[in-house]
N, C-alpha and C positions, 0 to 999 in steps of 0.2 A: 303051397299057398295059392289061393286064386284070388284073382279081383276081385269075386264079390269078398272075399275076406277083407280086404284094404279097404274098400269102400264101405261095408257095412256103420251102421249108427250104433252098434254094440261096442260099450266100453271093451269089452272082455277082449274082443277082435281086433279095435283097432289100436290096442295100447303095446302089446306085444312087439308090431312091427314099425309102431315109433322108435318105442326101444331101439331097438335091433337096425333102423338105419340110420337114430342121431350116434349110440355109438360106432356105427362105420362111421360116419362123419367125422365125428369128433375124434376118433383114433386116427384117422387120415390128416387131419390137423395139425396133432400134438406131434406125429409123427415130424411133418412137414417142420415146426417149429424147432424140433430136434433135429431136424439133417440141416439146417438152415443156420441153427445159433448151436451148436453140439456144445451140452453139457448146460444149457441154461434152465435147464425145467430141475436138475438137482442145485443150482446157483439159487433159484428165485423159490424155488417150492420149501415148505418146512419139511422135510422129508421126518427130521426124526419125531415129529407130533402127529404122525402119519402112522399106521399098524405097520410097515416095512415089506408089505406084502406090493410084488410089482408084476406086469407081467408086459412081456418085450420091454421091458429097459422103463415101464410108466408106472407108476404108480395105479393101485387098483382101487383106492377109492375115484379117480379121475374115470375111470370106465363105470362105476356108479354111480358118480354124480350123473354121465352123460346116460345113461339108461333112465333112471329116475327124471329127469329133465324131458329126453324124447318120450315116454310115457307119460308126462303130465301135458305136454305142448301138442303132444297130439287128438287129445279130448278138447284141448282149447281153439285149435284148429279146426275140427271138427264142429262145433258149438257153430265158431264165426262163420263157419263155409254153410252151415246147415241153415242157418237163419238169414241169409244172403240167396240161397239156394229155394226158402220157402217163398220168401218174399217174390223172386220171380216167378214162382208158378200158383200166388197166390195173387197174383195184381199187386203187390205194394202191401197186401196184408199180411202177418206171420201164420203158417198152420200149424195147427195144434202137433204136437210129436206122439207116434203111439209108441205104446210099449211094445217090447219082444214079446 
């Protein structure tokens, strides 16, 4: 992966490695939550309205929500960063976005 990859305006480019660093995030988390409160995410979670599929001791829709999430937040980041970004190198006006 190289920076222009993370930095490009292409959904296609930069949904990927939202993904892929809110679930480290959020696996770094749930983790922390587990060595912290051990045995609270089967206390608090409905585990059995869940498919029963888990991987490292989590439940694996949690690692798809957190993928699904970092790939929609990172378009939306992207959007705010890009029109904050325009604005200064437009004077205070927005510039037009081109296409790929």
């Amino acid at each position: 992966m190289t920076g222009g990859s993370i930095c490009s305006t292409n959904p296609a480019v930069i949904k990927p490695p939202g993904a892929v660093l809110f679930v480290a995030y959020y696996t770094v988390f749930l983790v922390g939550v587990e060595w912290t409160a051990p045995g609270y995410i089967k206390r608090v979670w409905n585990l059995d309205a869940l498919s029963g599929v888990s991987a490292f001791g989590l439940p694996i829709e949690q690692f798809l929500f957190a993928a699904a999430f970092g790939a929609y937040w990172s378009g939306v980041y992207d959007h705010f960063m890009w029109q904050r970004s325009a604005r200064r190198h437009a004077g205070g006006r927005p510039m037009p976005r081109s296409l790929p």
